[in-house]
N, C-alpha and C positions, 0 to 999 in steps of 0.2 A: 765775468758778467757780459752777458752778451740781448741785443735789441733786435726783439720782432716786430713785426710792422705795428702800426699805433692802432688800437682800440677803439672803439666811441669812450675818448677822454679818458680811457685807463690802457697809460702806455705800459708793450709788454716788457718789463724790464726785469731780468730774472736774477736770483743771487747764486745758484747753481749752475755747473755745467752738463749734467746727466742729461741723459738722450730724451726721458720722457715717454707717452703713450699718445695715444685717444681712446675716446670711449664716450659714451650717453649718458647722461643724467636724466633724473626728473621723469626716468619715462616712466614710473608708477607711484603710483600717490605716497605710500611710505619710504618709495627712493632718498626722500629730503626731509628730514625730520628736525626741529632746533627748539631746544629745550633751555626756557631762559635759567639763568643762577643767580638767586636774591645777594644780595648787599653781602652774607655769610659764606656765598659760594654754594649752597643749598640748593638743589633743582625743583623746581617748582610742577613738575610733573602730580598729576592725580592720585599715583601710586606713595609718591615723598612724600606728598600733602596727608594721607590719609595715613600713612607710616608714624607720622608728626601726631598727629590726631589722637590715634591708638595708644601713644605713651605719654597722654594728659600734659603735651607741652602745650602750653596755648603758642596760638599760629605769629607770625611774623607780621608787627606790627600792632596785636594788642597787646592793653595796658592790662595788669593787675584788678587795674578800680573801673575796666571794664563792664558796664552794666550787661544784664538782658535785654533785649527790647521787649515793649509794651507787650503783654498779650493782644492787646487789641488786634493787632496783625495776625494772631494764629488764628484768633475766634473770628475773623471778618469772613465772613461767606465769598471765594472767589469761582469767577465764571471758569470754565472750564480753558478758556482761551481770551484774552484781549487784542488777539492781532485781528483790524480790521477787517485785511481780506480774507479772514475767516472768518470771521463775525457777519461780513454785509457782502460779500464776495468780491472779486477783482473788482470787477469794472462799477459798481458802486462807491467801490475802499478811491479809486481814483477820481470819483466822482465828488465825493467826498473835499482830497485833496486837492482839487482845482476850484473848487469851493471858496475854501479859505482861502485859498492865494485872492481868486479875486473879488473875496469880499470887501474890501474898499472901494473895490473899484468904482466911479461914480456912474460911468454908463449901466452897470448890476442895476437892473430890474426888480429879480426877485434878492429877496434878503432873507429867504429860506431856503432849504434843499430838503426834499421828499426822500428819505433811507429806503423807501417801501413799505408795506404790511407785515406785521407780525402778530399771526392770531397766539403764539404761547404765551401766557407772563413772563416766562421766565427765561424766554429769547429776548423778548423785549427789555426785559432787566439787563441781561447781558449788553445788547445795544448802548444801551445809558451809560453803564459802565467804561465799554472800552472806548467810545467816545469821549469821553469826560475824561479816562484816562490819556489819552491824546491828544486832544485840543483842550484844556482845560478852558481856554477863553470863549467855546460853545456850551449852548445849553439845547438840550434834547427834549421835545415837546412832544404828549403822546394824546393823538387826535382816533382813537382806539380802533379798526389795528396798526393805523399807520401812525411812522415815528418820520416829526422833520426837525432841522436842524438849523438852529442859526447863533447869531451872535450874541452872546451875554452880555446885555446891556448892562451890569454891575460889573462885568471885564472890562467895558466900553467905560466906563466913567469912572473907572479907579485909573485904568492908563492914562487918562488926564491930567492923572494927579503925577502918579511917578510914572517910570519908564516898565513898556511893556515886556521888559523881563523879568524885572520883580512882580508883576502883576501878573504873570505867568507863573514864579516859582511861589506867588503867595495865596493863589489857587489852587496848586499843588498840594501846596502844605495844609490850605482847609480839606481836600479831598483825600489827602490821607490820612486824618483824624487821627495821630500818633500820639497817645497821651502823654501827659508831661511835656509835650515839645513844643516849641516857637519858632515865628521870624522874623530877624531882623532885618529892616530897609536900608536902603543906603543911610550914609550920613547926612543928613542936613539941616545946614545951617537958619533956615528961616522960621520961626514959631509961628508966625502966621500960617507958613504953608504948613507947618507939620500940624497947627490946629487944625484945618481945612480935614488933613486926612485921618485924623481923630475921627472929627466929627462922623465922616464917610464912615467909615471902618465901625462904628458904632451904631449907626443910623443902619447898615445892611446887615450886619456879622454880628451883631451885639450879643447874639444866644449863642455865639459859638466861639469868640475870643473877645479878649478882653488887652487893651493897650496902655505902654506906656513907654515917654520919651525917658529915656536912657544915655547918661553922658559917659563919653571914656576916652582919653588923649585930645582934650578940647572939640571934643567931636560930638554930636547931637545926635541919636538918631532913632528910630520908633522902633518899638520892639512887639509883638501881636505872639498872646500865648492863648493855647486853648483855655478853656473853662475846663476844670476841675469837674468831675462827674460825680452824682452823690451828694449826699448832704454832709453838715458836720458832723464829728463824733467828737468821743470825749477821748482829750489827750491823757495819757499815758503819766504818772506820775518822772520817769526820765525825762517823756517831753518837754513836761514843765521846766524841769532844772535847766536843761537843755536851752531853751526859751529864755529863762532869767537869767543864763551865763552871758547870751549873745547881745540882752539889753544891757548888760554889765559894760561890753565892751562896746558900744556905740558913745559912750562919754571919750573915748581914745581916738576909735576912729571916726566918727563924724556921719558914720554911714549905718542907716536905719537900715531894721530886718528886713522890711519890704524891698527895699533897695535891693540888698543882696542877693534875696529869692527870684527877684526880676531878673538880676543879672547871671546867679546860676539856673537860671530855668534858659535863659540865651544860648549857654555857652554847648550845651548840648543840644542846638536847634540842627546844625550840619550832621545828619543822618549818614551812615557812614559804612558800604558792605565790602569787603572785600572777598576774591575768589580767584581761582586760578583758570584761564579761559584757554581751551582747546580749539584751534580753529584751522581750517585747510581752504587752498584755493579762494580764499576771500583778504582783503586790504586788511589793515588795520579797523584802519578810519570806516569802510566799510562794515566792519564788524561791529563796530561802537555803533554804529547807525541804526542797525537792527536791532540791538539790544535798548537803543535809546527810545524807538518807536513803539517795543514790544513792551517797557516801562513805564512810558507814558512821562521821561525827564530830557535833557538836552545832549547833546551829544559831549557837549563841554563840562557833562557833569562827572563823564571821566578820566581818569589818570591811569594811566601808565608808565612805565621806567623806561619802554623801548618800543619802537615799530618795527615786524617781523613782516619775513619774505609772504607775497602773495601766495607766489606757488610751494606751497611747504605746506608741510604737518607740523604745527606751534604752540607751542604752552609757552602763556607768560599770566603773570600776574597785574590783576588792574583791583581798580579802587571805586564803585559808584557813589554819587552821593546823594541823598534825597532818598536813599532805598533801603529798605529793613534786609537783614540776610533770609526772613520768613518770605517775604514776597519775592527774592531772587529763587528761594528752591520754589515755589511755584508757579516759576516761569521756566524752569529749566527746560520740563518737556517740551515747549514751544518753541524756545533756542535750540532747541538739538536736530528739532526738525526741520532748522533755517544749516545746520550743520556745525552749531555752536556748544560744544560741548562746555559746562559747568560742573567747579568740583570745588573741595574745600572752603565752601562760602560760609564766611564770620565776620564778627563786627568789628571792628577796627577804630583808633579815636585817629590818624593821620591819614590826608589821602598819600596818594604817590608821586615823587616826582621823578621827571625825565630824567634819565641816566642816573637812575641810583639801583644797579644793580653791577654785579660785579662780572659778567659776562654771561654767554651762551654755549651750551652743549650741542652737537649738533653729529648725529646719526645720516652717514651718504653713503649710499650705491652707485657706484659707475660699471654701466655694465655694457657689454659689447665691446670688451677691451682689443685695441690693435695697433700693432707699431705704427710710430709716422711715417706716410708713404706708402702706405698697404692699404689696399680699399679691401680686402680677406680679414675675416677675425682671426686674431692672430690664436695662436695655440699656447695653452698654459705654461706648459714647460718651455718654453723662447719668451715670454712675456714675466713670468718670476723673478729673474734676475731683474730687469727693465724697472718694476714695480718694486723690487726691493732697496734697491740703490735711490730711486727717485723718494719714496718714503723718509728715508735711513737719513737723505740731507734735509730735509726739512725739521724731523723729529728732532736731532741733533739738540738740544736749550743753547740759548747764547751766551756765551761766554765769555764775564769782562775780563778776564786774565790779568796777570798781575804785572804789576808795572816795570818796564825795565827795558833794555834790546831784546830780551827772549820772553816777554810777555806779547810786545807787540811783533815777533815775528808769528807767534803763532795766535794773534789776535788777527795778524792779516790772511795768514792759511783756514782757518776756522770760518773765516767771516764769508767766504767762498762760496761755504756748502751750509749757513743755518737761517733758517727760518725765511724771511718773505718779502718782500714792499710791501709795508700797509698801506695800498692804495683804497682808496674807496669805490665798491664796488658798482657793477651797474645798478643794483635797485635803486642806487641815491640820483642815477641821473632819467630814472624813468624810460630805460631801454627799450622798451616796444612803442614808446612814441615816435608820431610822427615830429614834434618841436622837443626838446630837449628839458627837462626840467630850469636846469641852468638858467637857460637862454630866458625861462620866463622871470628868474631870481635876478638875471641881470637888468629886466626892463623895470620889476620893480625898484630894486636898490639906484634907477635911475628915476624915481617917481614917475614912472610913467604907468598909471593904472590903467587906462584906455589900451596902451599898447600889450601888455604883461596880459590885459586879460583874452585881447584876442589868438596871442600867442597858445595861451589856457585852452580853447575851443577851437585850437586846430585840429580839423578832422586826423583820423587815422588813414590809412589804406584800405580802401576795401568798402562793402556796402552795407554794411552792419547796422542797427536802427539808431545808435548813438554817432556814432559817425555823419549817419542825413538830418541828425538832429543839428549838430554842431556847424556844419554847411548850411542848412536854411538860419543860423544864426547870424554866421559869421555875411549872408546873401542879405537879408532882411533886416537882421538888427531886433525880434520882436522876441522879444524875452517869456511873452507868455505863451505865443503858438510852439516855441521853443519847448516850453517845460511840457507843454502835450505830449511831444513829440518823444522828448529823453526819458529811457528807460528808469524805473524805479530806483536797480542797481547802480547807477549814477549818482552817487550821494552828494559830492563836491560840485558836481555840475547843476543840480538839482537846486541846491543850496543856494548858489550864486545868481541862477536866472531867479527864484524865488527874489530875491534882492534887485536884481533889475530890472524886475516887473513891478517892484511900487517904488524905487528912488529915480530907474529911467537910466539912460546909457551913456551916460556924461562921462565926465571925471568924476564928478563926487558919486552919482551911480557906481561908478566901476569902484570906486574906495570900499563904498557899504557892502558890495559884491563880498570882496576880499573881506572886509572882517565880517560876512556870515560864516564864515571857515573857524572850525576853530585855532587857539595862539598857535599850536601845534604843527599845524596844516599851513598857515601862511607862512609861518618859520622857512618848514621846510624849503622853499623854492629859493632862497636867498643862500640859505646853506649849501645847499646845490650849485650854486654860483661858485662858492667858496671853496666848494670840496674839488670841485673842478682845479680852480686853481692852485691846490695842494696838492692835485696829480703831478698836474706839470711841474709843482716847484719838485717833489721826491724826483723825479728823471734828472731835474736840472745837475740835484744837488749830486745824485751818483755820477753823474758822467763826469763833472766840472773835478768834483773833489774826490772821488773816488770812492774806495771802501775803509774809510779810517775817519776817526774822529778830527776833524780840524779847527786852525783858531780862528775862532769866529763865529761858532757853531753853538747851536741852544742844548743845554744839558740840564735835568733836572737837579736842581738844588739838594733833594731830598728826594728820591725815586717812591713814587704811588707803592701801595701796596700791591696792587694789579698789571700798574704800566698803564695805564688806560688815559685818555685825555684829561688833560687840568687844565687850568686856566689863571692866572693872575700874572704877573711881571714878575711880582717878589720868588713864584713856585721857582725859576727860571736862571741857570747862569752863562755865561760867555766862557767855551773854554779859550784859553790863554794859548799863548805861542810854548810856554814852559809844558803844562799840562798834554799840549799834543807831541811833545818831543820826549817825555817820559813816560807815554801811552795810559796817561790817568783814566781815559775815556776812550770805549769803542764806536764803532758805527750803533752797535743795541743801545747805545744812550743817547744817541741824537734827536733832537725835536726839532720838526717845524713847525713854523704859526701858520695858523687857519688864519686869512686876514679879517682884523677887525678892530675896534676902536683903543682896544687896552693890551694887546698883544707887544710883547717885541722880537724883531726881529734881529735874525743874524744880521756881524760886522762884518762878514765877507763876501764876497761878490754878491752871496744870493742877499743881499739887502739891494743893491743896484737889479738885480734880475725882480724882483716882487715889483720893486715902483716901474719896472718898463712894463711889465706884465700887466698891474691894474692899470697903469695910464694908456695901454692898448685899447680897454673896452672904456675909455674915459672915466676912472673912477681914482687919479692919481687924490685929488681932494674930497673923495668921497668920505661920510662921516659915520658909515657904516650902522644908519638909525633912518628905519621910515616911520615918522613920526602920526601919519595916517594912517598908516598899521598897526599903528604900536607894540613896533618890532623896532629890537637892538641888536645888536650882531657885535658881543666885547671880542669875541673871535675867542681859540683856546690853542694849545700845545697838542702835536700830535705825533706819537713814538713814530720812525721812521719806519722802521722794521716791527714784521710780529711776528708771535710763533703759536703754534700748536701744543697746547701742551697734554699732556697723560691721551697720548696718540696711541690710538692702535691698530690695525688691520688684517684682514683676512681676504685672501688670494684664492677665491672659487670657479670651478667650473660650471657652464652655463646648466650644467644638468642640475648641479646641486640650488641656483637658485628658485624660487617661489613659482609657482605655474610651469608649463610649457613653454620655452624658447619659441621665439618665431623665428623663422629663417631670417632674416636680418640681423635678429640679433641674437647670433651663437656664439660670440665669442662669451670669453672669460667673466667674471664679476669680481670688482673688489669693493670692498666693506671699508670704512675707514669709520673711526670714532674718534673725536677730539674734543676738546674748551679752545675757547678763545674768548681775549677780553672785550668787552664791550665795544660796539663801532668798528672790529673788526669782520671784515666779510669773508665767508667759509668759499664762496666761488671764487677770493684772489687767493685764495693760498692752494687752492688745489690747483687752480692756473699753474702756480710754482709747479708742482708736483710734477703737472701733466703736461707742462710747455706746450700749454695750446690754451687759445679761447673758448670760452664756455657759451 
């Protein structure tokens, strides 16, 4: 085992001693491809999905007693396009935008905005539409040919009553006119206020839903379904029987037919599409943004299992909610034109949660291959051998070998030359920033929202227009010349000045900032903190104890199906001084804890190295819960080591790859294809490979 100079927070600490190469990554768009694997190990590519499709399985995630959705959604007349700035063009779509922001504001003047003239009807319908679809709390007024735009005073006085996010998704829910569907409000406990918003909800909406308070786990709370279309007919002689069975059983249970109806007419109110999403050179969270705008629902209204590389080519599966799978395929052409590819999209009854998939496939080119020390590409035949040996140890599987003096002699020879330090890679700490991810998870996990957020809007390098955006912030303080300023493509920033341009720049400003983000997104900077300090603790623990299981050391109770992180105390055991002297356990079983509230830690040294280490950045009695956030950090188990598994490779010369070589880059190419489980990073293990930084 041998140590290269330290990283940004991922020391290089290698489990091999092969010579290794260099070479380029990423320098073409399908260079880096990663391909998530559902929960079964399944790849969620366009091609699997539609392979799936063809052999009448239904998709991953529906039920049986999966319904269709309404027709209503196929026969609804849709515009050609709902994205704004196609619809009203840029600099109106922004005009738009800054609109809303400062429509509260009390200095606003006017309490309308002019869209322009549209002599077509049926531009002007469009208009109405993707408006509505977007700001659902606007109402679009047409003064013929001009359309203006202002505040729906029936959004305005129902947010009075509850909070303006249900008054947002309960606008939604009337402008999608989904038949059979409902929605429910929060819980609440008051009759008087829930009469109040009877009353409302009747006096505006009365032709269009119909309400009723609904109890369930001592909980109260309004339920708003549409009206039935059509008049009565005559039921059916099954009806009837059907009908007398279910008054039959109201003497047992207590509970009337209307009751029931109400309540199964709820429990299908969370509309529900899932699809498999194709995207390059875009964030996540950016991704969901675009799709959130171009739907006309919140960015929080989706799930995902995993956040993929920016710069990559990615299939993963997400879950929207609020959305028919009829209105995702006619939205698709507009996503794809944002670079968003859709495929496989069906209904689904569960959304998705974080990490439940059981890893990533991921297709890499390194090309311009050359020895360490050589600034020449090197030549294929002297680079073969090089690349074979550095492969050959990594591929290796790990091997707990059997117990005894010659199980762990050769549990110590083996352990040499397999697999990796599953360190956490750069995406987690934000490597092209000027501030550190971390650095901002550590000012929050110190409740310092004022500090954590200016850390957030530290400029980058360079003069770029989000960069003099975050400078006139960080110089001024004014949150809304800010949001003029910051490009569109700034979603998270966008977000947050939106938030301290009407709560203001305080502390409690800066809190509301942070939970405009979705749970997802705040998470993350605290985790970053964490993953940070599971860098350092994996070096600690290789140097301190070496490459053998010791006592003292965390080992899974019951090893995951995958290896992948767990979480609880009980998943969790201490090997014993007996166990490391009869080699029960190798290094490939060792766990460390991510820190956090329900974790435990090792009984050997590294429990004294974790508390000098948090009590460095002062957090020995931190309770690892920002309760402003409402963010928990239990912490979880993380395999020390990982591996590559069903590895493959191909060792090409620069002629045989794709286009024209440029003179730079004539060396060699190699192909490599592997899995690895979830939260493992594809750039530390080829780090192994290639003993060098990426």
């Amino acid at each position: 085992m041998k140590q290269n100079r330290v990283s940004l927070h991922i020391p290089s600490c290698f489990l091999s001693q092969h010579q290794g190469f260099r070479g380029t990554i990423k320098e073409r768009v399908r260079d880096f491809v990663v391909t998530e694997m559902d929960s079964h190990g399944a790849p969620v590519t366009a091609d699997a999905a539609a392979s799936r499709c063809d052999s009448g399985a239904p998709g991953r995630g529906e039920e049986a007693g999966d319904a269709p959705q309404s027709a209503d959604w196929r026969s609804d007349p849709a515009p050609s396009s709902l994205d704004l700035s196609l619809v009203l063009g840029q600099s109106v779509s922004e005009q738009l935008e800054q609109f809303v922001v400062n429509l509260r504001d009390e200095e606003l003047d006017q309490k309308e905005l002019s869209l322009g003239s549209f002599s077509d009807k049926y531009q002007r319908a469009n208009v109405h539409r993707a408006v509505r679809h977007r700001f659902p709390f606007l109402m679009t007024v047409t003064a013929q040919p001009e359309i203006r735009v202002r505040e729906d005073p029936d959004y305005k006085a129902l947010s009075q009553l509850v909070s303006e996010a249900e008054a947002e998704d309960f606008f939604r829910f009337i402008d999608a006119k989904v038949q059979d569907s409902s929605y429910s409000f929060h819980p609440d406990a008051s009759k008087e206020h829930r009469t109040a918003v009877h009353h409302f909800l009747h006096r505006r909406f009365g032709k269009l839903v119909e309400t009723k308070s609904l109890g369930e786990q001592d909980q109260t709370f309004i339920c708003a379904r549409l009206r039935q279309r059509g008049g009565a007919r005559k039921r059916s002689l099954d009806e009837r029987r059907d009908q007398d069975e279910r008054r039959d059983q109201e003497v047992y249970t207590g509970e009337c037919e209307s009751q029931r109806r109400w309540r199964s007419s709820a429990a299908p109110a969370l509309l529900l599409a899932a699809f498999t999403l194709e995207k390059q050179n875009l964030e996540t969270l950016e991704a969901v943004s675009h799709m959130a705008a171009a739907l006309g629902v919140l960015p929080s209204d989706f799930t995902y299992a995993g956040i993929k590389d920016k710069r990559a080519v990615t299939f993963q599966s997400m879950v929207v909610k609020k959305v028919s799978p009829q209105r995702l395929e006619e939205k698709r052409g507009e996503l794809e034109r944002r670079g968003l590819v859709l495929s496989h999209v069906r209904a689904v009854s569960q959304p998705l949660r974080l990490g439940r998939l059981r890893g990533n496939r991921f297709h890499l080119v390194v090309r311009n291959l050359r020895p360490h020390g050589g600034r020449a590409a090197g030549r294929l035949a002297s680079l073969a051998p090089l690349v074979e040996e550095a492969v050959e140890n990594v591929k290796v599987p790990l091997s707990f070998g059997p117990a005894g003096a010659v199980g762990r002699l050769i549990s110590s020879v083996l352990l040499q030359t397999q697999g990796f330090v599953n360190y956490y890679g750069p995406q987690r700490f934000g490597s092209a920033r000027s501030v550190q991810s971390d650095r901002v998870g550590l000012a929050l996990l110190h409740d310092d929202m004022v500090g954590a957020l200016r850390l957030f809007f530290t400029p980058e390098e360079g003069a770029d227009p989000a960069g003099e955006a975050k400078r006139h912030f960080l110089l001024t303080g004014d949150a809304k010349e800010t949001l003029a300023l910051m490009p569109l493509s700034k979603v998270r920033e966008r977000l947050m000045l939106r938030a301290l341009n009407r709560y203001g720049s305080g502390p409690e400003g800066c809190t509301q900032a942070w939970l405009s983000l979705p749970h997802s997104s705040r998470l993350f900077y605290p985790h970053a903190y964490c993953s940070r300090v599971w860098n350092e603790a994996a070096s600690q623990r290789l140097f301190c104890l070496g490459p053998r299981a010791r006592e003292g050391d965390l080992v899974w109770t019951r090893r995951g199906a995958s290896g992948a992180e767990g979480s609880g105390p009980a998943e969790v055991h201490v090997v014993t001084r007996q166990e490391e002297e009869d080699g029960v356990y190798t290094l490939g079983h060792v766990l460390l804890p991510m820190a956090g509230n329900t974790v435990k830690y090792p009984t050997n040294i590294m429990a004294a190295w974790y508390r000098e280490r948090l009590a460095r950045d002062g957090l020995e009695k931190c309770p690892f819960r920002i309760a402003g956030l409402k963010l928990n950090l239990p912490g979880c188990y993380r395999p020390l080591l990982a591996n590559m598994s069903n590895l493959s490779y191909s060792l090409q010369s620069a002629a045989e790859g794709e286009g024209q070589p440029s003179a730079e880059a004539s060396g060699p190419t190699l192909v490599l294809n592997f899995d690895l489980d979830s939260s493992c990073y594809a750039t530390v293990g080829l780090r192994e490979i290639m003993k060098c930084d990426l």
